[in-house]
Residue, then its C-alpha position, 0 to 999 in steps of 0.5 A: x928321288x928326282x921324280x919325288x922332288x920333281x911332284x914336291x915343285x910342281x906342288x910348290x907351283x900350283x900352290x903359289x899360282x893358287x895363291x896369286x890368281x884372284x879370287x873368283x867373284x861372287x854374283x851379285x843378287x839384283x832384286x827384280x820386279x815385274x808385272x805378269x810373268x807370262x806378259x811378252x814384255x818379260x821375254x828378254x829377261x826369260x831369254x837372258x835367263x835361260x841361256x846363262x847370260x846372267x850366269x855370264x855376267x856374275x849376275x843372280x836374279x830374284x824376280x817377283x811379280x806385283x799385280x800392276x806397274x804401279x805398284x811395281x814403281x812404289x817397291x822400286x822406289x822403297x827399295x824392296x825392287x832394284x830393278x823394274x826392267x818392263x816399266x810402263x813409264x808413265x809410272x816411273x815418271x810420275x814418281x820421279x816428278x814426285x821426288x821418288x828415287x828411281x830412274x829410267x836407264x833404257x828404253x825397252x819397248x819402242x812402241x806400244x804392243x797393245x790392242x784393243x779387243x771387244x765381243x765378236x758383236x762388236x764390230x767397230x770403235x764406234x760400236x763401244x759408245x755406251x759399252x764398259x772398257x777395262x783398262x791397266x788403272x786410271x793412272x795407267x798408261x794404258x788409259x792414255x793409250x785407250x783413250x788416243x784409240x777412242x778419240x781416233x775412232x770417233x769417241x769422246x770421254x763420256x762415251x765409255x766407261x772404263x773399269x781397272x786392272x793392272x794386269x793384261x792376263x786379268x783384264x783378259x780374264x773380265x773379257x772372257x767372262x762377259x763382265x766387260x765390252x773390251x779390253x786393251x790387251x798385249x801379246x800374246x794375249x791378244x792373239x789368244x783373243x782373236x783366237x777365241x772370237x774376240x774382235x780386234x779393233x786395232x793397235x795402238x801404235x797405229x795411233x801412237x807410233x813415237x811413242x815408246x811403252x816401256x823401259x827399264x826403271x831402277x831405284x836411284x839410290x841402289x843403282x848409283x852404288x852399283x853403276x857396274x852391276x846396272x851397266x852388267x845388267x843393261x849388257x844381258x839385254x842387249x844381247x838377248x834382244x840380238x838373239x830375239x831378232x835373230x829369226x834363227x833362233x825363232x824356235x826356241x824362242x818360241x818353245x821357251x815362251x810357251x814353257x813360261x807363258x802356258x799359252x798356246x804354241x801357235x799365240x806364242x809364235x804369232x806373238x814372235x813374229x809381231x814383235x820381231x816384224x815391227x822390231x819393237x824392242x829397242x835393240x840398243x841401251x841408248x835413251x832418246x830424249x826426243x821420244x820420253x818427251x813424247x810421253x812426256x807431253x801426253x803427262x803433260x797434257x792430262x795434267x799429271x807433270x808440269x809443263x816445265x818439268x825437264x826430261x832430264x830429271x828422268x835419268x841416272x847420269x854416268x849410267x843411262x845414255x842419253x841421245x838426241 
């Protein structure tokens, strides 16, 4: 009898403890959108992914890739992406000038990772007078890039001529193939590359040091109803880019690049050990004002923003953290 109600109470207790503890939340699904998903840019997500920190979070990512970075942007900024956490920022800054709703709310690159490969004939940035030059677009940032390496190296605009393609794995398919001189290339592909013969002409944060490449764009609109699942989502990076730097982790870093990328193990390491070596992933969810302005002045320059267009309107007040 007394082991019978002593089974009826704790029932009774676990009964009433079920119905006090809260219910267990849902993830929240965040739509994101990137170019090339085996660009080394995607490392961090891959990361975050792979290891649960996502899961940790309450976090459900439905990711799907678009063919450049500004047509990633347009999505974004119509809603059909909620976050572009790779972003060449030269678009989101051209469509937030437009009007569009999107917003920058990290730097996620500090400096661009690119170089400038050409046909093993070719020896110098010299030698690309009168030669073919593909590049992300005419709009691009990569156009900006390319063009500060050309200038640098001797050439003007008239030189060269560039055709587009917004991916870096395409613009590496038309160099393999001879149908252009040189291309402007990220890792890991540039060191797959110079693997298979090509000449490195040199990297554009050689010319470009303060100049930061990506960052992490959301559509304004989404991110101000759901500050908490961008702040949650800011989080999952931070962390996988400490475990990124973190050499102890290098294998398998290494080994999950390789599974997503298909590239060669030994492209992939050396792929690490440059963006680890430069540490060119902003290990922090601050935003440097002084270094956007950087971007900003070389918009300016080509005429594409406004001198008195404020840095300012780049951001998500209450959500990204601005500093300097």
């Amino acid at each position: 009898m007394f082991r019978r109600w002593l089974h009826d109470a704790a029932c009774s207790l676990l009964f009433v403890a079920t119905l006090l503890s809260p219910p267990a939340r849902a993830a929240d699904t965040v739509l994101v959108g990137s170019v090339d998903a085996s660009s080394a840019n995607l490392w961090p997500l891959y990361i975050g992914r792979n290891l649960g920190l996502f899961d940790a979070v309450d976090l459900k990512l439905d990711l799907a890739f678009s063919q450049s970075n500004a047509s990633v942007i347009q999505q974004l900024a119509a809603g059909s992406y909620q976050i572009a956490p790779t972003a060449g920022l030269v678009d989101p800054i051209r469509a937030i000038e437009k009007g569009a709703p999107v917003s920058i709310v990290r730097i996620l690159i500090q400096a661009p990772p690119y170089a400038l490969l050409a046909k093993p004939a070719i020896k110098s940035i010299r030698d690309l007078k009168g030669k073919t030059i593909i590049i992300g677009g005419a709009k691009d940032i990569t156009l900006i890039f390319t063009e500060r390496m050309l200038a640098a190296g001797g050439l003007k605009k008239g030189d060269y001529d560039f055709i587009f393609a917004g991916a870096t794995s395409a613009r590496f398919s038309a160099l393999q193939s001879g149908a252009v001189d040189a291309a402007i290339l990220t890792v890991p592909f540039n060191f797959y590359g110079e693997s298979a013969g090509f000449t490195n002409l040199g990297f554009t944060f050689d010319t470009l040091p303060d100049m930061p490449f990506a960052g992490m764009a959301v559509n304004r609109n989404w991110a101000s109803e759901n500050p908490k699942v961008v702040e949650r989502f800011l989080s999952v990076f931070v962390k996988s880019i400490a475990w990124f730097e973190d050499t102890k982790n290098r294998d398998e870093a290494v080994k999950l690049m390789v599974t997503t990328s298909r590239l060669k193990q030994e492209d992939v390491e050396r792929s690490y050990d440059f963006l680890r070596g430069k540490h060119l992933f902003e290990p922090t969810s601050k935003v440097s004002r002084a270094k956007l302005n950087v971007v900003l002045d070389a918009l300016r320059e080509l005429g594409d923003v406004p001198g008195s267009f404020p840095a300012e309107r780049l951001f998500l007040p209450g959500v990204t953290q601005v500093v300097d």
